[in-house]
Backbone as a ProteinNet text record, in pm:
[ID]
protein_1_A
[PRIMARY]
XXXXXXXXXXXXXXXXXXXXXXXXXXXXXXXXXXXXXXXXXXXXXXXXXXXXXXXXXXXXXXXXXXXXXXXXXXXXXXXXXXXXXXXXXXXXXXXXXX
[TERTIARY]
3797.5	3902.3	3945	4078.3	4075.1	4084.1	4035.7	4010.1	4146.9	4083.4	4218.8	4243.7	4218.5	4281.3	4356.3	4284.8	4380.7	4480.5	4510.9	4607	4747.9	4714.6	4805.2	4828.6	4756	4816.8	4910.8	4889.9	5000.2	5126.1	5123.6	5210.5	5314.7	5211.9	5262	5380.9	5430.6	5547.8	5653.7	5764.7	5883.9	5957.5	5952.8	5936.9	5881.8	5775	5623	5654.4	5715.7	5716.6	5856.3	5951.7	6098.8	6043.6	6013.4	5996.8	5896.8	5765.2	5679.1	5786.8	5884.2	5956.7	6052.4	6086.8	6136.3	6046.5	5983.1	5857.9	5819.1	5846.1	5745.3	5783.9	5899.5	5927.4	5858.5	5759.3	5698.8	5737.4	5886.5	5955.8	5929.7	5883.9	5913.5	6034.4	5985.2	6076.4	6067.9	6124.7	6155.5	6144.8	6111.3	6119.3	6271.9	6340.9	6486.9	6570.7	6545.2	6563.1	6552.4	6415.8	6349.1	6443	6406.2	6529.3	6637.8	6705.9	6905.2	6881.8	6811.6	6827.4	6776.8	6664.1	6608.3	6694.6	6751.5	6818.2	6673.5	6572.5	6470.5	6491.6	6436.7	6423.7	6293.8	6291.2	6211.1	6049.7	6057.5	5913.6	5842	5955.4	5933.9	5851.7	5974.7	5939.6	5787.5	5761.1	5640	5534.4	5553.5	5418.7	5422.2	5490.4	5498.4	5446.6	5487.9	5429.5	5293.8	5250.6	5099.8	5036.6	5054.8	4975.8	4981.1	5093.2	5053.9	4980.8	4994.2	4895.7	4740.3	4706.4	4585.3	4525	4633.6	4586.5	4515.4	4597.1	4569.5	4668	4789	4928.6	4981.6	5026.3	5072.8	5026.7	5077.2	5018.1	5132	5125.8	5287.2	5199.9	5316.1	5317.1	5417.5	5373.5	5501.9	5567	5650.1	5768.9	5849.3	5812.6	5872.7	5845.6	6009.1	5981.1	5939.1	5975.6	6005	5828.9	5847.6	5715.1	5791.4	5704.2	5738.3	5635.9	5704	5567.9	5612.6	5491.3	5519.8	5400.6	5414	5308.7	5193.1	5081.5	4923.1	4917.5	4932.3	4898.3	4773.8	4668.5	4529.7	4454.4	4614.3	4597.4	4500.8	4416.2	4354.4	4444.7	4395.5	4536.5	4508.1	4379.7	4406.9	4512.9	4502.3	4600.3	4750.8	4770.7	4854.5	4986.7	4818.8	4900.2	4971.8	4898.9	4929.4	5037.9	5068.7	5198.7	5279.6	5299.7	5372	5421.3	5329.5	5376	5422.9	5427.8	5491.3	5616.8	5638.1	5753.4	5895.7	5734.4	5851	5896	5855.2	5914.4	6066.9	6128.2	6257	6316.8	6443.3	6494.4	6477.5	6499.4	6491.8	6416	6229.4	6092.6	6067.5	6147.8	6151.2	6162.8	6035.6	6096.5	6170.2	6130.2	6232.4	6364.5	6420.9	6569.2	6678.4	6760.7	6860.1	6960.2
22518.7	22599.7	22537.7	22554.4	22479.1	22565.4	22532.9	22601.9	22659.7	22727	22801	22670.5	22599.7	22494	22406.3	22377.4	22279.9	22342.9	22454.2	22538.9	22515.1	22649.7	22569.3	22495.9	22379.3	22216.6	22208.3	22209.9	22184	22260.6	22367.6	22480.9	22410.5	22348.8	22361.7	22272.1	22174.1	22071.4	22143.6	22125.3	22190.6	22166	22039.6	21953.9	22012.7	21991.3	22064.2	22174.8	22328.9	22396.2	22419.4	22373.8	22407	22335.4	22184.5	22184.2	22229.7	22354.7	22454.5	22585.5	22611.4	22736.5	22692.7	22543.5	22486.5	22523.2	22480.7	22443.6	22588	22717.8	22818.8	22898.9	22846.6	22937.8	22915.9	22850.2	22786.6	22659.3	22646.3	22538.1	22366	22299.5	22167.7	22068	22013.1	21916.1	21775.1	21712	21617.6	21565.6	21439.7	21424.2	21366.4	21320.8	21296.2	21431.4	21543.3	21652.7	21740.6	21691.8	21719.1	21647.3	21530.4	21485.2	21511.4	21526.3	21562.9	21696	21837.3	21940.3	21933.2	21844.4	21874	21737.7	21652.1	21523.8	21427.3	21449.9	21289.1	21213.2	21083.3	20969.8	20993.8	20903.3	20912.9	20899.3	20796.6	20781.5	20900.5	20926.4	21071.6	21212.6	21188	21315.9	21296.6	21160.2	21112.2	21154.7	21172.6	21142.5	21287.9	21380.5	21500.7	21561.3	21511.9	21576.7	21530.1	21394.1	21401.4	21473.7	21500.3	21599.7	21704.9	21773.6	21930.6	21910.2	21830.8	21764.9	21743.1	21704.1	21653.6	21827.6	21961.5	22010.6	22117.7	22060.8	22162.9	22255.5	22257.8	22336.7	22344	22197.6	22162.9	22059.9	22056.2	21948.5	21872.8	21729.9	21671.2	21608.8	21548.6	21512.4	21382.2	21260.1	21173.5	21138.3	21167.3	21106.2	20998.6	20897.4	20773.6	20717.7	20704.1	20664.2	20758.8	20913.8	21022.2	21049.6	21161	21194.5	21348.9	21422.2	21569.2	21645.5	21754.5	21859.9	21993.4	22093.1	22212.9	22286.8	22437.2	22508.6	22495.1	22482	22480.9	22596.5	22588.8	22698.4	22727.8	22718.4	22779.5	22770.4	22789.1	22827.2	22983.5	22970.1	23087.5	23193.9	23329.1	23422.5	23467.4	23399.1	23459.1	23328.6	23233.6	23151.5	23149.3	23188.8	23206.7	23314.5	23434.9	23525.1	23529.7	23406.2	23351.6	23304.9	23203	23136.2	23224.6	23311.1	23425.2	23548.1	23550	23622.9	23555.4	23364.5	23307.6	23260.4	23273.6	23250.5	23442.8	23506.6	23639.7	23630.3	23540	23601.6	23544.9	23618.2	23623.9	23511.1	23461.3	23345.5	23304	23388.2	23337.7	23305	23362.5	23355.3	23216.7	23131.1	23008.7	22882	22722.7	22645.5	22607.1	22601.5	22534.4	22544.5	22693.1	22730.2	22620	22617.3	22521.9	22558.4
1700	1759.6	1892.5	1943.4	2043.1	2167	2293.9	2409.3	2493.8	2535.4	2616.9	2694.9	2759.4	2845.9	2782.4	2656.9	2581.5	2483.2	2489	2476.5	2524.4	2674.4	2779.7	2806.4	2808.1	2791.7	2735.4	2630.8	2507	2546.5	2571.5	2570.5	2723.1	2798.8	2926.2	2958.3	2868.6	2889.7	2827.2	2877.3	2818.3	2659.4	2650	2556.5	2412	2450.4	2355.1	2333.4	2397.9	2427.7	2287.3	2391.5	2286.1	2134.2	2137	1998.7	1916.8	1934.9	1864.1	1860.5	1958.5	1921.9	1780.2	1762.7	1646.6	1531	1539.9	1373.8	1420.4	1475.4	1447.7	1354.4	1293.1	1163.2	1042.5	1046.9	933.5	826.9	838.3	751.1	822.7	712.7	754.8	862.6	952.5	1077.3	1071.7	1066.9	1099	1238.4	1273.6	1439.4	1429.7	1321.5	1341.5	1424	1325	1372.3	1472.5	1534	1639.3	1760.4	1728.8	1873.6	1875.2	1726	1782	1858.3	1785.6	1850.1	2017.5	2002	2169.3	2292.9	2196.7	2296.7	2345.4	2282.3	2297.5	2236	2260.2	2191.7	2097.2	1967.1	1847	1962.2	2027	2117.2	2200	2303.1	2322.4	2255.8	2132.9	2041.2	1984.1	1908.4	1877.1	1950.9	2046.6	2160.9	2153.5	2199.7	2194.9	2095.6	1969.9	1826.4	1824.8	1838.5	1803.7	1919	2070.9	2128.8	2051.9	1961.7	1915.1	1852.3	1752.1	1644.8	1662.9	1771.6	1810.4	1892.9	1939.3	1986.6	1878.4	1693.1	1575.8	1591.8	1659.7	1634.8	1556.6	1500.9	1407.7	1297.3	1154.6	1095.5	1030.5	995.3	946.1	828.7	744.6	623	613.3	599.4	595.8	453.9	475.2	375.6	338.2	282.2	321.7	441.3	498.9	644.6	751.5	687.4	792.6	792.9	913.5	925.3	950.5	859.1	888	927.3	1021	1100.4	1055.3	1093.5	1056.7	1119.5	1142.9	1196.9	1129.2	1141	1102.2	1014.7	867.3	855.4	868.7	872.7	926	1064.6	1114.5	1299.9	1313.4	1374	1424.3	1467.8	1397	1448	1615.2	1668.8	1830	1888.2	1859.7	1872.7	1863.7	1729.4	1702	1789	1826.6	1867.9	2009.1	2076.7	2240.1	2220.5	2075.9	2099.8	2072.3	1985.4	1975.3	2127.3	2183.1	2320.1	2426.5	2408.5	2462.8	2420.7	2259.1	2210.8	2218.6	2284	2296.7	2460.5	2537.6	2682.1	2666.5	2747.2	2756	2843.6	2802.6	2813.5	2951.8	3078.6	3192	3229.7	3193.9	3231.5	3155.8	3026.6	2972.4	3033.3	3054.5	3084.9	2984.6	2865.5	2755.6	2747.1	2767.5	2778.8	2819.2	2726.5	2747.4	2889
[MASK]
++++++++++++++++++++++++++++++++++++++++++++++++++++++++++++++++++++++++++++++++++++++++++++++++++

């Protein structure tokens, strides 16, 4: 399970942040996808995705060339439920907010 510190870690870059409010619908991403909506570069996004990856946020699947991510499904539901009360604060309390 992973620790509350390495939690907030993860949680704590803006980046990281907007693209888990992406993949938290459960459906498969693309990091192509990932960067048009967020404006990174593929390197960027990369680095970003394997920290969620490495924190057990998320898990990807590659496809060919693509590499696709998606929420963990066997994220711990106390986990789960942190990112959830951080994906409910309201837009202004957001660094991610566009």
């Amino acid at each position: 399970m992973i620790s509350p510190v390495d939690l907030m870690s993860a949680l704590a870059d803006p980046t990281r942040l907007a693209a888990l409010r992406l993949l938290w619908d459960g459906r498969e991403h693309c990091v192509c996808e990932l960067m048009t909506k967020l404006g990174a570069s593929q390197s960027r996004m990369s680095r970003h995705m394997g920290a969620l990856k490495i924190a057990g946020l998320l898990v990807d699947r590659r496809d060919a060339q693509w590499v696709r991510y998606r929420r963990n499904p066997d994220l711990d539901p106390a986990v789960a439920a942190v990112i959830d009360a951080v994906m409910a604060l309201p837009l202004a309390q957001r660094k991610d907010a566009a």
